[in-house]
C-alpha positions in Angstrom: 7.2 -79.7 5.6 6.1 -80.2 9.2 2.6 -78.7 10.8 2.9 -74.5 12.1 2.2 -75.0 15.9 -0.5 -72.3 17.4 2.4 -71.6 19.6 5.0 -70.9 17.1 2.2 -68.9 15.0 1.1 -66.4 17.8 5.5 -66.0 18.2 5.6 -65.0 14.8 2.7 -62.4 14.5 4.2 -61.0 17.6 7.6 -60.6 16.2 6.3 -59.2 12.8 3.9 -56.7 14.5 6.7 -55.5 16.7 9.0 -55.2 13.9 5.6 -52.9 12.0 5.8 -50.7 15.2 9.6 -50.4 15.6 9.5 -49.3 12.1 6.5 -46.7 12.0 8.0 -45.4 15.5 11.7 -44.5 13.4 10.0 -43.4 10.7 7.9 -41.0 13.4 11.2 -40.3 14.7 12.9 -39.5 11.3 10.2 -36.9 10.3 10.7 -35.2 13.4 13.8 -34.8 13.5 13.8 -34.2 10.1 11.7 -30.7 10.8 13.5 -29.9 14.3 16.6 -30.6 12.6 15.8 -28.1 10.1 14.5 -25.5 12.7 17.4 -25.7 14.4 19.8 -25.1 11.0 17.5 -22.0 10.5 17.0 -20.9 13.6 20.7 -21.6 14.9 18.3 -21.5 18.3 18.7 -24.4 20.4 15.3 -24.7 21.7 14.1 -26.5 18.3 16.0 -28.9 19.1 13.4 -30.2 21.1 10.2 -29.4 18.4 7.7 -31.8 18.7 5.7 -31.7 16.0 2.5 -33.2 17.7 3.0 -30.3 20.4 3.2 -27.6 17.8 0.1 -29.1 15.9 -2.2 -28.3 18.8 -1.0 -24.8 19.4 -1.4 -23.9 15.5 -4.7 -25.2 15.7 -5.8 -22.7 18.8 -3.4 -20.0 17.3 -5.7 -20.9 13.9 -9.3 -20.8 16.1 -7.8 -17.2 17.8 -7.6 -15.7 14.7 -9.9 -16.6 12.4 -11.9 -13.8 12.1 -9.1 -11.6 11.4 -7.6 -13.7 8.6 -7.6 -12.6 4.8 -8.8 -15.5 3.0 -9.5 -17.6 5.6 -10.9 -20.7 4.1 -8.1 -20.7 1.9 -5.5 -20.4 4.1 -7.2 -23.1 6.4 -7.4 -25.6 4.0 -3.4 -25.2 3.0 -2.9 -26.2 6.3 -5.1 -28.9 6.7 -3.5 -30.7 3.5 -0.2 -30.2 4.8 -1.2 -32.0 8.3 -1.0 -28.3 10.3 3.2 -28.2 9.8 5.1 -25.1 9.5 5.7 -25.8 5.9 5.4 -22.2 4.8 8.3 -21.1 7.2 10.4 -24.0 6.3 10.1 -23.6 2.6 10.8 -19.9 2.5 12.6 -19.0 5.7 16.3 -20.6 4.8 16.5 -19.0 1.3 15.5 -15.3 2.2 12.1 -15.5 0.6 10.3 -14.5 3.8 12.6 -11.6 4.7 11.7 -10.4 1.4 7.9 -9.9 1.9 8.0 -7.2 3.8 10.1 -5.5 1.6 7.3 -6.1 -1.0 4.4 -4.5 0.9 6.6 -1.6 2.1 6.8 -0.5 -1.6 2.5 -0.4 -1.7 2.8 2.8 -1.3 4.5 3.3 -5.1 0.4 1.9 -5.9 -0.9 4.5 -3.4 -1.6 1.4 -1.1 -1.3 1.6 3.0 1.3 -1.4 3.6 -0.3 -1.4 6.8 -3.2 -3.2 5.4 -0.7 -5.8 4.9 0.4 -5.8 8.5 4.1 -5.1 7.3 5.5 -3.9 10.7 3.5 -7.1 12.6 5.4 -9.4 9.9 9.1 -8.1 9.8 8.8 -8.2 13.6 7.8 -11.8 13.9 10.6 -12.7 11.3 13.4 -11.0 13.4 12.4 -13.1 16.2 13.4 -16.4 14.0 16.9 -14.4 13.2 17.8 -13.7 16.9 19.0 -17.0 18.9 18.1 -15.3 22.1 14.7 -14.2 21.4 12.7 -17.6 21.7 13.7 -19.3 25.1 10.7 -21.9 25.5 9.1 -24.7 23.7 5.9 -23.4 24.0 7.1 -20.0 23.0 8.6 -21.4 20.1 5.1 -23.1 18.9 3.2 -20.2 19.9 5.9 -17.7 17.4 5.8 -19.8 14.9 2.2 -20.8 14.3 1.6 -16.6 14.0 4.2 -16.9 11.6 2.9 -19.4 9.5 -0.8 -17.6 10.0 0.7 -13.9 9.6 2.8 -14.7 6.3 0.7 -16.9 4.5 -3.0 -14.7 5.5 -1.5 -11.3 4.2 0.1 -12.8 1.5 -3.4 -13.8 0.2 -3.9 -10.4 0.9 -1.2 -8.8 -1.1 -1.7 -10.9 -3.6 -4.9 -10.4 -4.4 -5.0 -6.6 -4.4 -2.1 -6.7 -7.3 -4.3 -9.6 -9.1 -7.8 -8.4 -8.6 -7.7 -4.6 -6.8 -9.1 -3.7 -3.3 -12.6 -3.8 -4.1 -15.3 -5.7 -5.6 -16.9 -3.6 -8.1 -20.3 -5.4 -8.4 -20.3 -4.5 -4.4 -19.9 -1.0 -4.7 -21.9 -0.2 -8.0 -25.9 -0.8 -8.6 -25.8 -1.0 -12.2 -22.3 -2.8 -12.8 -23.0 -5.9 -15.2 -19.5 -6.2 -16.5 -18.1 -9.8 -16.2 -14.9 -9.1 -13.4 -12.9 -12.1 -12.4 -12.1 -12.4 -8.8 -9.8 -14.3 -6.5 -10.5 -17.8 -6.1 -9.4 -20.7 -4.1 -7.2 -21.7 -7.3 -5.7 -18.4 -7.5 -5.2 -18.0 -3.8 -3.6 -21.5 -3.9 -1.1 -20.6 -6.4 0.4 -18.0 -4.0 1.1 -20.2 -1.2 2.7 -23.0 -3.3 4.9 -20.6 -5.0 8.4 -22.2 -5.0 10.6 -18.9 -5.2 7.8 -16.0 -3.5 10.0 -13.1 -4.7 10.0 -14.1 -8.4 6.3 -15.0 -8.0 5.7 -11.7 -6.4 7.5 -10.1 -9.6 5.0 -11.5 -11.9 2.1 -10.4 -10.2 3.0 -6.4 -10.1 0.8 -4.5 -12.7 2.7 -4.4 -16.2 -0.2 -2.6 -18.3 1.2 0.1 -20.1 -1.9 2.5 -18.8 -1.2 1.2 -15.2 2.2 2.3 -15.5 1.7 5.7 -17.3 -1.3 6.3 -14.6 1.3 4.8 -11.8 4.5 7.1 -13.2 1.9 10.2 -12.9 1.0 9.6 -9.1 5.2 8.8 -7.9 6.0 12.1 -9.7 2.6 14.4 -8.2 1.8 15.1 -11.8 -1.2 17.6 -12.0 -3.8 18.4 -14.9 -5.2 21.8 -15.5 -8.0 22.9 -13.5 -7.3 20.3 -10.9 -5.4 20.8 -7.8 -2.4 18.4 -7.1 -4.6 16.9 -4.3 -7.8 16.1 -6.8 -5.2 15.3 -9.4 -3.5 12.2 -6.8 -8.0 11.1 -6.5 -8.1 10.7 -10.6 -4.6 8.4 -10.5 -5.9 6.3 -7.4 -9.3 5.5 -8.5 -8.2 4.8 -12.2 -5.6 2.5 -10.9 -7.5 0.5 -9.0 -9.9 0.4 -12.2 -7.0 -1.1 -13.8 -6.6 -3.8 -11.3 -9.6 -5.2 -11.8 -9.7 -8.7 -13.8 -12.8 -7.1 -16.3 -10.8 -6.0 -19.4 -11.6 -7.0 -22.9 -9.2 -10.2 -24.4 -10.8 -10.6 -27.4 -8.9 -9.7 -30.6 -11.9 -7.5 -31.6 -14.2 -6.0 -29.7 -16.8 -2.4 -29.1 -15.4 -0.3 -26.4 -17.6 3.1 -25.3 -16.0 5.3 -22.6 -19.4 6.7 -20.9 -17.4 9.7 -19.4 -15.4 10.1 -22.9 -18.3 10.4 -25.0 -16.8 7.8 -27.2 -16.7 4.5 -28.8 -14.4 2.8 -30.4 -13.6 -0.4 -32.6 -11.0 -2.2 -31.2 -8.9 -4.7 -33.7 -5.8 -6.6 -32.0 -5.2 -3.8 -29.5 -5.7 -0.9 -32.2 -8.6 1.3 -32.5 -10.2 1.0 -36.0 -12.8 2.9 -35.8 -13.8 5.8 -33.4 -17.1 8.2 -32.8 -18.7 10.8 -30.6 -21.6 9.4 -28.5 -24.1 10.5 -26.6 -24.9 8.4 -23.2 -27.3 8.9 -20.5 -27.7 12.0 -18.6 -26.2 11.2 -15.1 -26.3 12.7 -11.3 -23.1 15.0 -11.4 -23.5 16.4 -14.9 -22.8 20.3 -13.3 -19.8 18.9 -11.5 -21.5 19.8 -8.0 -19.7 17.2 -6.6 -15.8 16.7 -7.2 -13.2 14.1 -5.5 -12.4 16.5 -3.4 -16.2 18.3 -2.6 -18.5 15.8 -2.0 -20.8 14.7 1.2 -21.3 11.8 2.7 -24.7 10.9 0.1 -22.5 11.0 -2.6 -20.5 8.3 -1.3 -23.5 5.6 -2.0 -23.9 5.1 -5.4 -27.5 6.2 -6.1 -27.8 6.3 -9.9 -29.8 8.6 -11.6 -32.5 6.9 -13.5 -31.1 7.6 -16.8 -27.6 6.7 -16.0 -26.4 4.1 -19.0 -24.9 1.1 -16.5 -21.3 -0.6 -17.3 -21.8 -4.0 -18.6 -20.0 -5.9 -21.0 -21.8 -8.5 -23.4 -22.1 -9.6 -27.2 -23.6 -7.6 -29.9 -26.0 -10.2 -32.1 -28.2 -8.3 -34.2 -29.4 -5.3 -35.7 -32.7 -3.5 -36.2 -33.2 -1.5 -39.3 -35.5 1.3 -39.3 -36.4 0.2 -35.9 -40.3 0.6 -33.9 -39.6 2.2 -30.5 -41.4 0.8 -27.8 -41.4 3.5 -25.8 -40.7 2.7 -22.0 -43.5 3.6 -19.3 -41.0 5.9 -17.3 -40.6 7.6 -20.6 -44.1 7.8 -21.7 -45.4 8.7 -18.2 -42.7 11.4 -17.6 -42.9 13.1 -21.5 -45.3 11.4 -24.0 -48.6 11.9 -22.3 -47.4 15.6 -21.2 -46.7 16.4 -24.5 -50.1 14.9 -25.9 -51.8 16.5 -23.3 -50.3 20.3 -24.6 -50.9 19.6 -28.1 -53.9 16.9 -29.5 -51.9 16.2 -32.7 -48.2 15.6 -31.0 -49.1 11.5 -31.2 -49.7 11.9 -34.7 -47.1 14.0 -35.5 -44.6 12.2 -33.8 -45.9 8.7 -35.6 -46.7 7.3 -32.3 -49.1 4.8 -32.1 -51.2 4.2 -28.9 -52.2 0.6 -27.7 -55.0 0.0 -24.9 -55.2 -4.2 -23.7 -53.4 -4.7 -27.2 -55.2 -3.1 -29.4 -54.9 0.4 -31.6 -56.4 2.8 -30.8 -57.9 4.5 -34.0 -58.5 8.4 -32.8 -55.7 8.6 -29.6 -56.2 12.9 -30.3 -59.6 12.3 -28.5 -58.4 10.9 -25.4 -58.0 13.7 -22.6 -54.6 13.1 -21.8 -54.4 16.1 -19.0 -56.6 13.4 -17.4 -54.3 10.6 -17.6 -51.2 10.0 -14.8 -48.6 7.2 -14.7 -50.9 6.2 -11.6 -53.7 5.4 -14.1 -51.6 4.9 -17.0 -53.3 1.9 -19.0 -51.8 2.3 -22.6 -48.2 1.8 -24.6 -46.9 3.6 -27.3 -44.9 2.3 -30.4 -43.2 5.0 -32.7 -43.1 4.0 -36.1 -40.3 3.8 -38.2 -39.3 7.4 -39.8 -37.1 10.4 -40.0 -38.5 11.5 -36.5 -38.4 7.9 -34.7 -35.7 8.5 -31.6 -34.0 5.6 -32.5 -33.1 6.5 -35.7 -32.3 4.4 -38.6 -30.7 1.7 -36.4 -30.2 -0.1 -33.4 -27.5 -2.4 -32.3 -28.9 -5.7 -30.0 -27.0 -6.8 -27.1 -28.1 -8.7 -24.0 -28.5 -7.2 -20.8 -30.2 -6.6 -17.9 -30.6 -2.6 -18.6 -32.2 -3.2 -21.8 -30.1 -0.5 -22.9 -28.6 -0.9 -26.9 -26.5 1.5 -29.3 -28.9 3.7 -31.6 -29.3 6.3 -34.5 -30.5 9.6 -33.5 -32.2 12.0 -35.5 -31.4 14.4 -32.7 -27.9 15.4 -34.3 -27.2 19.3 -32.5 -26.1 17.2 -29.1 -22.9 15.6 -31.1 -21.6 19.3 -31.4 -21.4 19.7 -27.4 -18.7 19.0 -25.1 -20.9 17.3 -22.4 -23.0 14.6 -24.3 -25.2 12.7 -21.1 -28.3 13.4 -22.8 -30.1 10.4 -23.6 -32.7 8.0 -21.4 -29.9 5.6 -20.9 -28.8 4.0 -24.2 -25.7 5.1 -26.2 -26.7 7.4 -29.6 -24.2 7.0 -32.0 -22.5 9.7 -34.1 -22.1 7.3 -37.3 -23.9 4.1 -37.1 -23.3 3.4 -40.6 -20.1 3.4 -40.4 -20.2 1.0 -37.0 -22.5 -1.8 -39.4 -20.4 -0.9 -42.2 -17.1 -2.0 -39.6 -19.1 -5.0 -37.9 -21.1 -6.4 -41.6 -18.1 -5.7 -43.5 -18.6 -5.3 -47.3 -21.2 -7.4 -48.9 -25.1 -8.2 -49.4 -26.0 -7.9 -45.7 -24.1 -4.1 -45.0 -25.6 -3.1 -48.9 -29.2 -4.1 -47.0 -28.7 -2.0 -44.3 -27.5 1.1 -45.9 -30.2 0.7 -48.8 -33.1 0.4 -45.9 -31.7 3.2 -43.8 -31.7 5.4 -47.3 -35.4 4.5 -47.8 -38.4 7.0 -47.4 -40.8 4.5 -47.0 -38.9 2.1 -44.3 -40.1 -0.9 -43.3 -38.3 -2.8 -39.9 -36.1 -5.1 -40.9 -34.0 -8.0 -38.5 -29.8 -8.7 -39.6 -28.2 -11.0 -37.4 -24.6 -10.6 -37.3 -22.4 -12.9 -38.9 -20.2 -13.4 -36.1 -21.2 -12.2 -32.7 -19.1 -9.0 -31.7 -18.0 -8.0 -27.9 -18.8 -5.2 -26.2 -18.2 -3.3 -23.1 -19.6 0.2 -21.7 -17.3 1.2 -19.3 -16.0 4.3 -17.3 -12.7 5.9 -16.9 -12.0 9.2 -16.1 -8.2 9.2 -16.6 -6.0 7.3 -19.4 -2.7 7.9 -21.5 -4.0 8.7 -24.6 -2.1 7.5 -28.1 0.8 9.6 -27.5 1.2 8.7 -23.9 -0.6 12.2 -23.2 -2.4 12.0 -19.7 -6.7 12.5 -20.8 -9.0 13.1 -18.0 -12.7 13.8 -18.4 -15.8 14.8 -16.3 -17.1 12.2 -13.2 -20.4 13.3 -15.0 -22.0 9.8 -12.9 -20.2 10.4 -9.9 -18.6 7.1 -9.9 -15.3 8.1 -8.9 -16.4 10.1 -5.7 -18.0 6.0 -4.6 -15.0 4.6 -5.7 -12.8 6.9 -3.9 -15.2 6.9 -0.6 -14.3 2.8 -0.5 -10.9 3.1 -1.1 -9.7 5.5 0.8 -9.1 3.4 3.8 -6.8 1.2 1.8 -4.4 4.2 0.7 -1.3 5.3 2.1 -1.3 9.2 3.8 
């Protein structure tokens, strides 16, 4: 085979390089075309014709820069963008096939959730999509880029938006409540992904609408103005509203068994593959609207910041893991400042009598009925107090051990005249139980462990004794002041905390007049 001249080599690198460039330059060619092709299909409007996508790159990007501040989920909506090279691929998926049209039409009906579909910029968005319907209405290029990139930014931001108020309500819980330590999912970039990739938007908008039976009943009440007795229509709309966004938020329980107490029921209940198993009276800390001064519909502007009583028992949700029988109560220093030493201080034998032992650096104090307690203020409080176990111990016969950040647990009481009374926020902040038996009976089930506990709660001569659970058992303390009960029946209770005039105060600016 002869020698390659240098000549003939530089020749063929130059023919093969140009043959690289004549084919990246119709490739170039084909995609654009490909998208102004498209446009113009759409569109029917000529001046696509001449979409350059290069051109329309650089007016997203300062359309993106103008409005960044004002996007929902910006970060989100940003990087969709950026993965897709800046193109109008939201408008060209769902402009053609009537997905886009049909938005709007989906934010209009916010109003059937008590939701403002201004929020959503409804009238902005059906107003920029009319402009893609009308051949006459874009007559530049750079008009044309400029529409469309606030299309693409308008759509795709308040569908985020929309989205996420169906998925995950209007408002963050943890940012509106001091002592709210329930686990609540909320709207990531996966789930904010998932609405922009959506193939068919109206079907995926379908599947996002609330379906929970309560949200429905709660939903059915607001469209038809139901009412409740001793509310007007007005306060009556408030209760629906702030329990339906309650509902929207990602913090229900998915186990198949689980502890549920309603603080503003009074209740608890056992609940077994959707059915309650178990119910009981109980009795939860006293809160800050326990006269109902304040209603949804009389309140002032203080009540509107969620200030919490100090005895208020907090929503949380965690795992019950143990149980104290015949329990010692270390009595807490806001306790012991605010009743124990006042109550030793009127009467030199209450310590005794009450089987309360008094500590000083860690030791016991043999003869506590000769301290001068009139003498002693939480200022220059230097002791603790321990009640032993006993017929007269506040904890009862049992407490229930779950984590949290309250230190707050389910308990026996032998105060038993409060489980008689309608309103029941009596307590320092922990949950007293009408039948704790029954509740170990119902978490121990039958056998040596539950025979232990009811045996040690029987005795007159208790000792403490430890029980771990066999398998750990959810719970969550929550609050709702309006439900369908069992027979589809419309409950509403007291907003003895005052929760739902905060709630209400946030949300109002979301709601339709």
């Amino acid at each position: 085979m002869p020698p390659v001249t240098k000549n003939k080599l530089s020749i063929s690198l130059i023919l093969i390089s140009s043959f690289a460039l004549l084919l990246t330059f119709q490739s170039c060619k084909e995609k654009h075309d490909k998208i102004a092709n498209n446009l113009f299909k759409i569109t029917k409007n000529k001046v696509f014709k001449d979409f350059d996508d290069d051109a329309y790159v650089v007016a997203f990007k300062k359309e993106l820069e103008n409005e960044k501040l004002k996007l929902s989920n910006e970060p989100v909506v940003e990087a969709f963008y950026k993965a897709n090279n800046y193109l109008p691929v939201f408008v060209m998926n769902h402009l053609a096939n009537g997905d886009l049209d049909a938005i709007p039409d989906f934010y209009d009906k916010a109003t059937d959730h008590g939701i403002d579909p201004k929020l959503f910029s409804t009238t902005e968005l059906k107003a920029m999509i009319a402009k893609f319907h009308d051949v006459n209405s874009i007559k530049t290029t750079d008009e044309a880029y400029a529409d469309l990139a606030k299309l693409e930014l308008l759509a795709t931001s308040s569908l985020t938006k929309y989205a996420s108020a169906m998925q995950f309500g209007l408002l963050n819980p943890k940012k509106i409540y001091s002592r709210y330590f329930t686990v609540t999912k909320r709207p990531d970039s996966t789930s904010m992904k998932a609405v922009l990739m959506a193939t068919d938007t109206r079907a995926y908008l379908d599947s996002i609408q609330p379906k929970d039976p309560q949200y429905i009943a709660l939903q059915n009440a607001y469209l038809h103005g139901d009412t409740f007795d001793g509310l007007s229509k007005e306060e009556a709309q408030r209760y629906l509203l702030v329990n339906m966004e309650r509902l929207r938020w990602r913090n229900k329980p998915y186990e198949p068994k689980y502890v549920y107490v309603n603080i503003p029921d009074y209740r608890l209940d056992v609940f077994e593959n959707g059915k309650s198993v178990l119910n009981m009276k109980v009795c939860v800390g006293q809160g800050r609207n326990m006269n109902a001064q304040n209603s949804l519909i009389k309140y002032d502007d203080t009540c509107a910041i969620d200030k919490p009583f100090a005895r208020e028992t907090p929503q949380l949700s965690s795992l019950i893991h143990s149980v104290d029988v015949n329990p010692v109560w270390n009595i807490p220093r806001s306790i012991a400042t605010k009743e124990i030493i006042i109550e030793a201080a009127k009467d030199r034998y209450y310590l005794s009598n009450k089987n309360i032992d008094v500590y000083k650096d860690g030791n016991l104090i043999d003869n506590p009925e000769d301290v001068d307690w009139s003498t002693v203020t939480k200022d220059n409080l230097d002791y603790d107090f321990k009640q032993r176990p006993g017929e007269d111990n506040s904890l009862g016969k049992i407490k229930f051990l779950f984590k949290n950040k309250s230190s707050v647990y389910l308990h026996d009481t032998p105060a038993k005249s409060a489980f008689g009374k309608a309103m029941r926020a009596v307590s320092h902040g922990c949950v007293r139980l009408g039948d704790p038996q029954a509740l170990a009976k119902n978490l121990f089930g039958e056998g040596e462990e539950f025979d232990t506990i009811a045996k040690d709660m029987a005795s007159d001569n208790p000792d403490p004794t430890s029980i771990a659970l066999p398998k750990k058992t959810p719970i969550y303390i929550t609050y709702v002041t309006c439900w369908a009960d069992e027979t589809g029946t419309l409950q509403f209770r007291q907003d003895v905390y005052g929760l739902d005039i905060v709630l209400y105060a946030h949300l109002k600016k979301f709601l339709s007049k």
